[in-house]
Z-matrix of the N, CA and C atoms (Angstrom, degrees):
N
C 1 1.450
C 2 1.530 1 108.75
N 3 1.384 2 111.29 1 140.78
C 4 1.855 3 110.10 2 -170.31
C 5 1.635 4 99.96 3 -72.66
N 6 1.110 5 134.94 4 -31.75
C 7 1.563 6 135.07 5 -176.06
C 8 1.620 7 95.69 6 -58.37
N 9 1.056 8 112.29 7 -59.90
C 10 1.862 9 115.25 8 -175.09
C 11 1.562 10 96.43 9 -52.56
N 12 1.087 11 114.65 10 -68.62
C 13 1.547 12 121.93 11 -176.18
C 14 1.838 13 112.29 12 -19.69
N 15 1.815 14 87.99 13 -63.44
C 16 1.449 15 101.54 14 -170.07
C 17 1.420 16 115.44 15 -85.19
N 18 1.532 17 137.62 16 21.03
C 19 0.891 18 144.28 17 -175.34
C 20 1.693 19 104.29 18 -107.18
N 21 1.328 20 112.68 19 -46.90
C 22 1.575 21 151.30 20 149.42
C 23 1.854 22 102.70 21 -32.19
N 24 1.409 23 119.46 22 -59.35
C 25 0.921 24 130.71 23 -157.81
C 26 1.825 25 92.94 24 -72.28
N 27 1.439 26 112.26 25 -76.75
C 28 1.236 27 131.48 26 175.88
C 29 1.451 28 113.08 27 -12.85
N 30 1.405 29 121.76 28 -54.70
C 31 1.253 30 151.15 29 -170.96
C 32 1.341 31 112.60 30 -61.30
N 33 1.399 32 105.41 31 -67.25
C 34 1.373 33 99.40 32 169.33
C 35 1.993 34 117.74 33 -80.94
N 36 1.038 35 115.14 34 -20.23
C 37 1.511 36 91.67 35 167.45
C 38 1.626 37 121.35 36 -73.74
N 39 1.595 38 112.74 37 -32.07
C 40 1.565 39 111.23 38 161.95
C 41 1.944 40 110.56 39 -37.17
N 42 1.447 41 91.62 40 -60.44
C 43 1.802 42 97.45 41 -179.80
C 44 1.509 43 103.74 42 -72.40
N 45 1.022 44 146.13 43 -7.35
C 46 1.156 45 136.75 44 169.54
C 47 1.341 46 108.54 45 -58.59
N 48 1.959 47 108.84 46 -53.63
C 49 1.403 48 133.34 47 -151.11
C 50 1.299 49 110.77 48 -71.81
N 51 1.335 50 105.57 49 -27.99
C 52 1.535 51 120.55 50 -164.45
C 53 1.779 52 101.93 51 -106.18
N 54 0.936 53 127.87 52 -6.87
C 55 1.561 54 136.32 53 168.36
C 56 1.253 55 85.35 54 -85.23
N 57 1.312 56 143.97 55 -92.74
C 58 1.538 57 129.87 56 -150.00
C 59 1.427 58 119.72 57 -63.28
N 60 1.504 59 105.10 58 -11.97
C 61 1.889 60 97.62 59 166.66
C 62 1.239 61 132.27 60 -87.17
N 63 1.634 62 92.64 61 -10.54
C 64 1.563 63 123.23 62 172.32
C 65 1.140 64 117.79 63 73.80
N 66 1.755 65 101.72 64 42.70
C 67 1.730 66 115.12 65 -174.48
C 68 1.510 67 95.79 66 -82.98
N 69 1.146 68 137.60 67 -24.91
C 70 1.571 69 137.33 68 -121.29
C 71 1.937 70 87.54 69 -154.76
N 72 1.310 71 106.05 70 143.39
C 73 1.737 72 96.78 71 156.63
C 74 1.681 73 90.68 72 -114.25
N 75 1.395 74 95.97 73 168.53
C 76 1.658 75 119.22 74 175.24
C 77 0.950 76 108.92 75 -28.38
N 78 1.657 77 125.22 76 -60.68
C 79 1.523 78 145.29 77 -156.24
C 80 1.970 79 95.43 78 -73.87
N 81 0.801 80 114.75 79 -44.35
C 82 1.555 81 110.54 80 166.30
C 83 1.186 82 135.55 81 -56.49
N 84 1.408 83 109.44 82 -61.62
C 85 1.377 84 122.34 83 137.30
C 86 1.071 85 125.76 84 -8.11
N 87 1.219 86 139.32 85 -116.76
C 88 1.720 87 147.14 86 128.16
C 89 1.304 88 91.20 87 32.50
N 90 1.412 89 121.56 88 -110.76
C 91 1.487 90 120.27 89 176.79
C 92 1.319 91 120.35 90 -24.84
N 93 1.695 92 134.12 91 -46.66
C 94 1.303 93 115.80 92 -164.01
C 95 1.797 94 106.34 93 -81.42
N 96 1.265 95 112.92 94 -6.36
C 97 1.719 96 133.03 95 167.95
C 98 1.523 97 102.84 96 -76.93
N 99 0.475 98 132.40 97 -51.96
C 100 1.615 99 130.68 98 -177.66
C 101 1.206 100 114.49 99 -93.45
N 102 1.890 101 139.80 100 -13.52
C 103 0.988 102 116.61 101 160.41
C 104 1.732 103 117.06 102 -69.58
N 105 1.718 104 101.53 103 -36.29
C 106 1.728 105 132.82 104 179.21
C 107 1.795 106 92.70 105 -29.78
N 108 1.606 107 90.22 106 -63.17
C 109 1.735 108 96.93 107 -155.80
C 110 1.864 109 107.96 108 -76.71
N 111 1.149 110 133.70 109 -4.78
C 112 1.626 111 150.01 110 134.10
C 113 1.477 112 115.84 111 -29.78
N 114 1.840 113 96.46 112 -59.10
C 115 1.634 114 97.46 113 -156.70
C 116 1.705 115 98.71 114 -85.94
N 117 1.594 116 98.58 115 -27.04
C 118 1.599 117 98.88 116 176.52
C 119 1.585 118 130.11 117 -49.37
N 120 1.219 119 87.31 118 -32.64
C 121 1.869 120 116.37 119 -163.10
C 122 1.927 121 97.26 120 -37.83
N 123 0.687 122 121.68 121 -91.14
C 124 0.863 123 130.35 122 -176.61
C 125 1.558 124 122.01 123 -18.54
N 126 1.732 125 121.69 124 -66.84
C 127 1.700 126 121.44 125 163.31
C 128 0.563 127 103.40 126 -20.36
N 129 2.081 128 131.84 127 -72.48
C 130 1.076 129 146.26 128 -127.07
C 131 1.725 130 96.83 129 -102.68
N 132 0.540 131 172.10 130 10.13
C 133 1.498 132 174.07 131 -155.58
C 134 1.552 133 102.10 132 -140.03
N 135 1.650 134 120.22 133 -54.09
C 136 1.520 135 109.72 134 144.90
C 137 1.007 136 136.52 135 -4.32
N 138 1.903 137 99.24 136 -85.10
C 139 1.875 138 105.99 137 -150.42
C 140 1.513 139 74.82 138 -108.36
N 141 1.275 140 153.78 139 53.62
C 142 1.694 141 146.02 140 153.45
C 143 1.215 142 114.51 141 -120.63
N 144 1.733 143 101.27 142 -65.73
C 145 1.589 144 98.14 143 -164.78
C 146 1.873 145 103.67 144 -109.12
N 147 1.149 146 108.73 145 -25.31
C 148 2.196 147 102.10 146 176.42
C 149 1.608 148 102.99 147 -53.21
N 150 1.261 149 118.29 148 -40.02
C 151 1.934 150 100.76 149 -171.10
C 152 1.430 151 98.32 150 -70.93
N 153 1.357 152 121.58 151 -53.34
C 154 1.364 153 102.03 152 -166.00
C 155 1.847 154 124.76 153 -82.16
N 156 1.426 155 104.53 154 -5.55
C 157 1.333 156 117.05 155 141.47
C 158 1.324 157 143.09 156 -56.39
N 159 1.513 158 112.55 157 -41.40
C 160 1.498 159 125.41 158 178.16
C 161 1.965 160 85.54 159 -85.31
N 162 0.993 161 125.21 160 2.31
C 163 1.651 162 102.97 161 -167.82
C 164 1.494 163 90.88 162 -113.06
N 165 1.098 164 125.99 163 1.88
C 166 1.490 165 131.29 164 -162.83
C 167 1.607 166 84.20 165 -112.11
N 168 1.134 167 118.09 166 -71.36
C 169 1.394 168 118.60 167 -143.27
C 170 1.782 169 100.69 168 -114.27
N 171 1.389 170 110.27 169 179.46
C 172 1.765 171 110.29 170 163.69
C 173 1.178 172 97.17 171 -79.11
N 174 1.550 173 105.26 172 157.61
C 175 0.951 174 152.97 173 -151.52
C 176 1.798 175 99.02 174 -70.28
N 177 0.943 176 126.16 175 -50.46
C 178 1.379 177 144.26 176 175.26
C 179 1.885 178 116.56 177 -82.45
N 180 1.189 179 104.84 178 -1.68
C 181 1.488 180 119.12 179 -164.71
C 182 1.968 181 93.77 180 -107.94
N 183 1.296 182 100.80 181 -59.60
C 184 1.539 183 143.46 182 159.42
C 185 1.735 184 95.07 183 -17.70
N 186 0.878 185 110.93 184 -103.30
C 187 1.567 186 144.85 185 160.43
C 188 1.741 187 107.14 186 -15.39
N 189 1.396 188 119.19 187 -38.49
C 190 1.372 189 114.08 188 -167.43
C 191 1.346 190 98.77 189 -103.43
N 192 1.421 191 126.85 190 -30.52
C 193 1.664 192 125.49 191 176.96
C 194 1.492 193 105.36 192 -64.03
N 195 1.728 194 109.72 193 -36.98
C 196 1.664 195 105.24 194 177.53
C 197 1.459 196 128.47 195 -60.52
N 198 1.565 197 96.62 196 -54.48
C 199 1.663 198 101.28 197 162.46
C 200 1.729 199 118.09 198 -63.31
N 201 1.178 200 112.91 199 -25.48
C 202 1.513 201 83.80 200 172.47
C 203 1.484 202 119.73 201 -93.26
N 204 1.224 203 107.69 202 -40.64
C 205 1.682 204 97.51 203 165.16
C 206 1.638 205 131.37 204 -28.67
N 207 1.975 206 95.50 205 -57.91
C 208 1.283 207 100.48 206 177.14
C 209 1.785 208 116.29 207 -70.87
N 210 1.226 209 131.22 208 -29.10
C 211 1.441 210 138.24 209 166.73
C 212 1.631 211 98.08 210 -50.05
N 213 1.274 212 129.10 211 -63.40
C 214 1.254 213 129.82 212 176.50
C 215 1.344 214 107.86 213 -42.29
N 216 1.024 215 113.02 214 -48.16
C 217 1.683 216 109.57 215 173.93
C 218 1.163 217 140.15 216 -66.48
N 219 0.749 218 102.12 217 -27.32
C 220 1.782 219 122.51 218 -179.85
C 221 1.051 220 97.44 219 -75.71
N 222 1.575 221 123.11 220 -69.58
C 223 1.619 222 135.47 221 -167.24
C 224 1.345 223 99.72 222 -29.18
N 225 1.600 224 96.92 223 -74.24
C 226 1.701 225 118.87 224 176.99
C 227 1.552 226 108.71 225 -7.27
N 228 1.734 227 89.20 226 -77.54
C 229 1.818 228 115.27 227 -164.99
C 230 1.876 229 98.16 228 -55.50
N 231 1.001 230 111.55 229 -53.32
C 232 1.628 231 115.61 230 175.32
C 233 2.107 232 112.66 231 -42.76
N 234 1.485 233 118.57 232 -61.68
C 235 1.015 234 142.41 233 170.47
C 236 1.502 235 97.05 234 -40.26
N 237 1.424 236 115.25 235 -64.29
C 238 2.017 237 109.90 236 -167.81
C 239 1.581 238 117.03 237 -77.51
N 240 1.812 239 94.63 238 -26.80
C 241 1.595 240 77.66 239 157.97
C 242 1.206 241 131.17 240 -123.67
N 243 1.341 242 110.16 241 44.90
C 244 1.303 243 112.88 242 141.37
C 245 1.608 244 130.17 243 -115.61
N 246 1.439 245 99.65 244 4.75
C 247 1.907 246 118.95 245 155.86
C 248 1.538 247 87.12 246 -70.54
N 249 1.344 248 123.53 247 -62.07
C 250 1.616 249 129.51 248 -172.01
C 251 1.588 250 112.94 249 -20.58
N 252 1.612 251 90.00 250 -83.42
C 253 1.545 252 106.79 251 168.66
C 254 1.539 253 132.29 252 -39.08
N 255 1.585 254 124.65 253 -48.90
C 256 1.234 255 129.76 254 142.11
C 257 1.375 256 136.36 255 -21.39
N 258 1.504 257 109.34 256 -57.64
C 259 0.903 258 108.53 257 -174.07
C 260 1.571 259 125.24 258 -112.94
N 261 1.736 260 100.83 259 14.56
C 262 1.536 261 98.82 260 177.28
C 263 1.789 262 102.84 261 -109.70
């Protein structure tokens, strides 16, 4: 979807902008992208994937593939950057 795209997009040219003025180092960067896409989770998991989930499945069926997918995700995103952080 172009909204995801350009939300994605935004993100990294902000961190683009702020790496070459040398507000930010890499390692911040990185992190402030992946905390962004954490706190986002949620809007976007809303108005993206619950309608066409609840339209797929029951309502209660719906609801448990969302939270676990997105829990899986997060964890994930949490797990790499904090291998990230470690090891940069």
């Amino acid at each position: 979807d172009r909204d995801f795209a350009a939300e994605f997009a935004s993100g990294f040219a902000t961190a683009g902008a702020l790496l070459h003025e040398g507000v930010v180092s890499t390692q911040q960067a990185v992190l402030a992208l992946l905390v962004g896409n954490i706190v986002a989770f949620p809007i976007r998991a809303l108005r993206h994937q619950l309608p066409r989930l609840l339209g797929i499945f029951e309502p209660r069926m719906g609801m448990m593939l969302l939270l676990l997918g997105q829990g899986t995700r997060v964890v994930s995103l949490i797990m790499v950057g904090g291998a990230y952080w470690i090891l940069s």
